[in-house]
N, C-alpha and C positions, 0 to 999 in steps of 0.2 A: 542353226540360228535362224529364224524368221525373219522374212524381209522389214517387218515392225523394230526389230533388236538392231538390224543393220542401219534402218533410217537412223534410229534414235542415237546411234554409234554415232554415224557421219555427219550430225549435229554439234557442232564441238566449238571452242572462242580458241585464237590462238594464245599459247602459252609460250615461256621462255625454251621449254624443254620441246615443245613442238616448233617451233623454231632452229633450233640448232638441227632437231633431224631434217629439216627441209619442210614445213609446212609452207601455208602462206603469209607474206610478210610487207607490212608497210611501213615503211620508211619512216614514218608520221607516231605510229602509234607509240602509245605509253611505256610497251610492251619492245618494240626495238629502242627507243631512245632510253631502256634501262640498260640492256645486253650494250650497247653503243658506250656508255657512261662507265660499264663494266672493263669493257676493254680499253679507255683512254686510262682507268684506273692500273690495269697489269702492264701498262707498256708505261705510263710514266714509272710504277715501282719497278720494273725492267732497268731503266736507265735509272735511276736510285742505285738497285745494286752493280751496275755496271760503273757507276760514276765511285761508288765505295772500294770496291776492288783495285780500278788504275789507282787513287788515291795511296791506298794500303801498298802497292804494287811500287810505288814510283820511291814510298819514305824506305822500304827495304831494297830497293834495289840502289840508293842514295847511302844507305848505311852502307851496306854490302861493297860498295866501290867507292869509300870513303877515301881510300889511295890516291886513286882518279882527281873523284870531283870534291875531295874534301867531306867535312864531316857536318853534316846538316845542324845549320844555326839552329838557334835561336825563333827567331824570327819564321825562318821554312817550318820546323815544326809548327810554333804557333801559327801559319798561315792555313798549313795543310790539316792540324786539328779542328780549327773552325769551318773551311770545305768539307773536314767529314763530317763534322757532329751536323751541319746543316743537313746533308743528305741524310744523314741519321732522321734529324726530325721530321724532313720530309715525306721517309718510306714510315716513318710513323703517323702521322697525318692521313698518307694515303689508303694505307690498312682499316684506320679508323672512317675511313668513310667507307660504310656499306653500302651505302645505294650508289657509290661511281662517281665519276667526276664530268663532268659540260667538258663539249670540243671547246667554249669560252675559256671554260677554266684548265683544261688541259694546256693550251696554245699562251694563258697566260705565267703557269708552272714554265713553262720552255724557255719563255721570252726572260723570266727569270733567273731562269739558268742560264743560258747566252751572256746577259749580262754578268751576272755576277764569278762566269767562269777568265772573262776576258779581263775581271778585276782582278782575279787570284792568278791568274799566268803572269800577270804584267808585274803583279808586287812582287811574284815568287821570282820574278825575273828579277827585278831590281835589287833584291835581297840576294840572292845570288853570285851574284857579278859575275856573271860568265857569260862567254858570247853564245856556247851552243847550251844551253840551259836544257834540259831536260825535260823539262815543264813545259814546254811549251807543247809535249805530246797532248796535254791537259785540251787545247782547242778541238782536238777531235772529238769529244763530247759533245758542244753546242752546235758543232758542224751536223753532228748524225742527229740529234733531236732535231734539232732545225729543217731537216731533210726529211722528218719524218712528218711532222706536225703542220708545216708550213708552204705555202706553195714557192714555185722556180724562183721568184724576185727575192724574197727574205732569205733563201739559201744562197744564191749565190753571192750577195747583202756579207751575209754573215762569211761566208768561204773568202769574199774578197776582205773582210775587216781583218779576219785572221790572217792572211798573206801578209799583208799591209803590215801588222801588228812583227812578226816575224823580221820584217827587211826595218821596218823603223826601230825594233832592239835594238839589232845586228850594229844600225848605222849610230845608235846616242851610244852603246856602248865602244868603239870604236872613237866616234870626236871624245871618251872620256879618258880610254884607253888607247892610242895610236902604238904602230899603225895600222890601218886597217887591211884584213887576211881575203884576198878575194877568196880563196877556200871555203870562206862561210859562206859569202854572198851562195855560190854556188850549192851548198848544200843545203843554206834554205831555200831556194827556188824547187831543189828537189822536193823537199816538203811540204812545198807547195803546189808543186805539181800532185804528190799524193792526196793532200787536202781535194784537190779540187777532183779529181778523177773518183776520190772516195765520196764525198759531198752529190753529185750528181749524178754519180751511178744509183746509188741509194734512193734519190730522189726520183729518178727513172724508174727504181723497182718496186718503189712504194704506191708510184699513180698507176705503174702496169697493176698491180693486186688491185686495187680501189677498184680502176675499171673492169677490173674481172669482176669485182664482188659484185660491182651493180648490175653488171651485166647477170650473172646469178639469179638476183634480186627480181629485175624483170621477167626472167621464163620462170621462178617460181611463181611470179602473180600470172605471168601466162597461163602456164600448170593450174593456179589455184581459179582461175577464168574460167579453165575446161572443166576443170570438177564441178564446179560450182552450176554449168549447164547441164553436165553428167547429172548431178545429184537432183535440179529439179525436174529432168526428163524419168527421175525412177522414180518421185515422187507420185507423178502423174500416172504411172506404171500401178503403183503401189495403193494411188486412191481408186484406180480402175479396174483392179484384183477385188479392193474390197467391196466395190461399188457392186461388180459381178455377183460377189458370193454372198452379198445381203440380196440381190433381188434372185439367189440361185435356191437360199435359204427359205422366201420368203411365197416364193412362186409358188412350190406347193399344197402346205395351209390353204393358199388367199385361193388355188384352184378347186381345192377340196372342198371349204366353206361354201364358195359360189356353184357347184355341185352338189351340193347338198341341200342348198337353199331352194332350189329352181327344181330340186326332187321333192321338197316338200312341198311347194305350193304349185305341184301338179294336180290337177282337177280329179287326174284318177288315184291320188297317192290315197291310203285310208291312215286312220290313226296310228295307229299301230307306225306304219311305215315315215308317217312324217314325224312322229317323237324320235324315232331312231334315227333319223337325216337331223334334227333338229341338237342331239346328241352327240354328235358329229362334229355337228358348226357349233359345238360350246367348247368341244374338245378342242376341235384345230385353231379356233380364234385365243385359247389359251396359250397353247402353244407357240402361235404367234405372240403373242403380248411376251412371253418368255425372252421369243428369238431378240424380240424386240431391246429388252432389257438389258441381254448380254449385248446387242449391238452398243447400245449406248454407254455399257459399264466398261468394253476395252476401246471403243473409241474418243468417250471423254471422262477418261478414269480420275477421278475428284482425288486433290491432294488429302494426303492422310491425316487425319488428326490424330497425331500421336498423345499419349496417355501413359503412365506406368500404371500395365497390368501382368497378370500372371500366367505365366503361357499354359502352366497346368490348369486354369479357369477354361481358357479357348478351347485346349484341347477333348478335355471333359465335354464341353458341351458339344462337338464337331465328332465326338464320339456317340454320344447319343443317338446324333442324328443318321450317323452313319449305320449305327447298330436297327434301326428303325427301317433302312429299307433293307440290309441285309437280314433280316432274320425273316422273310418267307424264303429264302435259299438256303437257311441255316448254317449261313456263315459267323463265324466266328472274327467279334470285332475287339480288339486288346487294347492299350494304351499302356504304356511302361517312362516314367520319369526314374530319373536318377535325380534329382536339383529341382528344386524351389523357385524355379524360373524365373525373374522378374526382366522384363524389358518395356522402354516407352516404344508402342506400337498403336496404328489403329485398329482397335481390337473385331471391328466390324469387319474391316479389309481382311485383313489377315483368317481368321472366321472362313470368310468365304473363301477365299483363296483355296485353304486347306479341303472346305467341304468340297469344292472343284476336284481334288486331287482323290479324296477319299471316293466319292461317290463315283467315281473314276477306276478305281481299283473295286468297287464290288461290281460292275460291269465286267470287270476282267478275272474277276478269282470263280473259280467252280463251285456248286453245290458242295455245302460240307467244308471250305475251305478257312484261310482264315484272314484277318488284316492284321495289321499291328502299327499302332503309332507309339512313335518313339520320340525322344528332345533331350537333349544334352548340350553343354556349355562350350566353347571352345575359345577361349582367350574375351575378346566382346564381344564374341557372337554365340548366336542360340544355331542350332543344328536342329530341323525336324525332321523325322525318315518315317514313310508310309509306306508300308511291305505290305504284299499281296503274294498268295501262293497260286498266281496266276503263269498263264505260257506266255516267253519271253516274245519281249515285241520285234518284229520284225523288221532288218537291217532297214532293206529301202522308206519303213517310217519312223525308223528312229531318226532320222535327219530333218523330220518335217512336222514330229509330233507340236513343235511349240509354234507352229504358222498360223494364221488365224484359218477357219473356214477346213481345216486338216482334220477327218475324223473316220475311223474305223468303223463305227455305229454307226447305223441304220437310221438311228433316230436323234445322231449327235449333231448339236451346232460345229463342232471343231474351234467352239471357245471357250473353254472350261481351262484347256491347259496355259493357253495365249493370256488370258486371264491373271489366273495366280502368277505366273512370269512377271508379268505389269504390276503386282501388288508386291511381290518379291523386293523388285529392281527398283521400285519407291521409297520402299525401306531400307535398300544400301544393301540390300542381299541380292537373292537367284535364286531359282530351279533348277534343277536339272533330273537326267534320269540316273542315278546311282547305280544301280545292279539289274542288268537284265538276261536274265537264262531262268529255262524252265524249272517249273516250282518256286521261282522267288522273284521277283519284278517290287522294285522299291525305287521312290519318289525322293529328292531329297531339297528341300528349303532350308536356305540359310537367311537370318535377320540381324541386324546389328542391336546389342543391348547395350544398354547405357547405364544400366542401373546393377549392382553387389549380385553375387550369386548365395542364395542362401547355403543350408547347411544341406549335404548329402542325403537325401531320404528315399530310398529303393523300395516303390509301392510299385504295385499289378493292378489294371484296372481291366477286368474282363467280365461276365455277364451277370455277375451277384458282387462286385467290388468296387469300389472307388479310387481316384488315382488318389 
């Protein structure tokens, strides 16, 4: 991969999914306060199903020891059917909201439960008539939401309402029923000792997490601080590679012209000798203008104007061209479709891309040898492979072939490949090198199509044929 592919990599906005892996993260952005809204949503449906369960829990186990505590009214049923259909509608509600729920509105679902839990204990108590009512397990619900949602005051708020609530039964039922069993007194204080032990352990475990997370939070932006110095010091790296390799490119030419020029308007140069200096500086000022062009076309490479064309139009013509310098080598140039090609592409970009790659391979294939372009479909995307019966490239440059300024030739910019990459990777495809061993070296671009595949048509296009 070329240090151009890696910048372009390490360019990126943060996302929900780069987030959870550890990116960087603010607190503020649109992008946590959604994952934020996510989570207030699965911990209130958490205590939905947790609240539906005791609920289910408490009416069988009420049946079940009907011996006991008698056989559940009336009234318990209908108290306890309406707490569950609420939590019913609730974890339905919360479902239905996809984008999450506000800490506002999470802390206002709580405060709603709280209360309306210390309304159904109290009637199920009353309904009831028993001093050690069963129901009164029902308070540990608003105690652990409470503990979760709310800070130290509103819990222990709520942990003391329910103690209260527990010894104020114990005591109206008692002046209704005498006399009064200190045995309960006792055994609610125990329940209130676990109310309260459970209530604030919770709440201890839940500010310890908080403050770990933020703490988290912090050395990831720490982390995302040092990249973020990391990434513009390779930037600076990366402008002073290229800045090298255009005046490394560039030095020659402009030495050669200037050589040539001060040969010709020597006093002793004769005709003869200054047309040929003069021939020189037409040749190398060209080639300049060239190196030129490629500098500017991968350093500020124009977004595509895409179009629906037909990849067998591009091909065809990208075959001409190719056949054109290959045939003083009498190389053999093909073109083989299977499919009718259509994709919106820009058909210019794309064009060049490919003649980069071709005109690349008859550099590399032998007298006598052959190319072959090929294109095929693959789900939405188009596949093009340009074979050459060239000798395979060698390891240590196969890692560097797509760098800017990288070139085996003599007389290469080393942006031909860097190039097509960048028109590639525009169009939602790549380059890459497919098959490299002697006698067969192939190229391979993928493009995204958006447009039907026509009907299967297997044409040959070689030196008297058409695709």
């Amino acid at each position: 991969m070329s240090s151009a592919d890696e910048l372009r990599e390490k360019v990126w906005e943060p996302k929900e999914a780069d987030i959870q892996a550890g990116a960087r993260v603010n607190y503020k952005t649109p992008v946590f306060e959604h994952i934020e809204a996510q989570a207030y949503r699965r911990h209130l449906t958490a205590f939905s199903l947790l609240t539906l369960s005791v609920i289910a829990a408490l009416l069988v186990l009420h049946t079940y020891y009907a011996p006991l505590l008698g056989e559940p009214s009336r009234p318990v049923i209908l108290l306890l059917g309406v707490g569950f259909f609420a939590k019913v509608a609730e974890a339905i509600w919360l479902q239905s909201r996809r984008e999450g729920v506000s800490q506002r509105t999470a802390q206002m679902v709580s405060a709603l439960t709280v209360g309306g839990f210390f309304l159904l204990t109290g009637l199920l108590a009353f309904v009831s008539k028993r001093e050690d009512t069963p129901y009164i397990v029902l308070l540990a619900i608003p105690i652990l939401q409470c503990a979760y949602h709310f800070s130290l005051i509103p819990t222990v708020l709520t942990i003391s309402a329910a103690s209260a609530m527990i010894f104020a039964w114990i005591h109206h039922y008692f002046v209704l029923y005498p006399p009064a069993v200190p045995a309960e007194y006792l055994e609610a204080g125990m329940i209130c000792v676990i109310f309260w032990l459970m209530g604030l352990l919770v709440w201890y475990l839940v500010q310890q997490l908080r403050q770990r997370q933020m703490k988290l939070f912090e050395n990831l932006e720490e982390l995302a601080a040092t990249r973020e110095r990391l990434f513009e010091k390779e930037k600076l790296a990366l402008v002073g590679r290229f800045a090298s390799g255009v005046a490394h490119e560039i030095r020659n030419p402009v030495a050669m012209i200037a050589s040539s020029m001060a040969t010709a308007n020597h006093p002793a140069a004769d005709a003869r000798e200054r047309e040929e200096m003069l021939a020189i500086a037409a040749r190398e000022a060209k080639r300049l203008e060239k190196l030129t062009e490629d500098f500017l076309t991968y350093a500020r490479p124009s977004k595509p104007r895409q179009a629906e064309v037909e990849i067998g139009d591009i091909l065809r013509h990208v075959t001409d061209v190719t056949r054109l310098r290959a045939v003083e080598r009498s190389i053999k140039v093909e073109c083989a479709l299977t499919d009718a090609l259509m994709a919106e592409v820009d058909a210019s970009q794309v064009e060049g891309a490919l003649l980069n790659l071709c005109l690349n391979a008859v550099d590399a294939t032998p007298a006598s040898g052959r190319i072959e372009l090929k294109a095929h479909a693959e789900d939405n995307r188009i596949l093009i492979e340009i074979e050459n019966t060239g000798t395979r490239i060698e390891e240590a440059a196969v890692a560097r072939i797509f760098e800017p300024f990288f070139t085996t030739k003599a007389s290469g910019t080393g942006l031909g490949l860097a190039i097509a990459k960048s028109v590639a990777v525009a169009h939602g495809g790549d380059v890459w090198l497919s098959t490299n061993r002697d006698g067969l070296v192939a190229f391979s671009m993928m493009l995204t199509a958006h447009a039907a595949q026509g009907e299967p048509q297997e044409q040959k296009y070689g030196q008297s044929a058409d695709c």
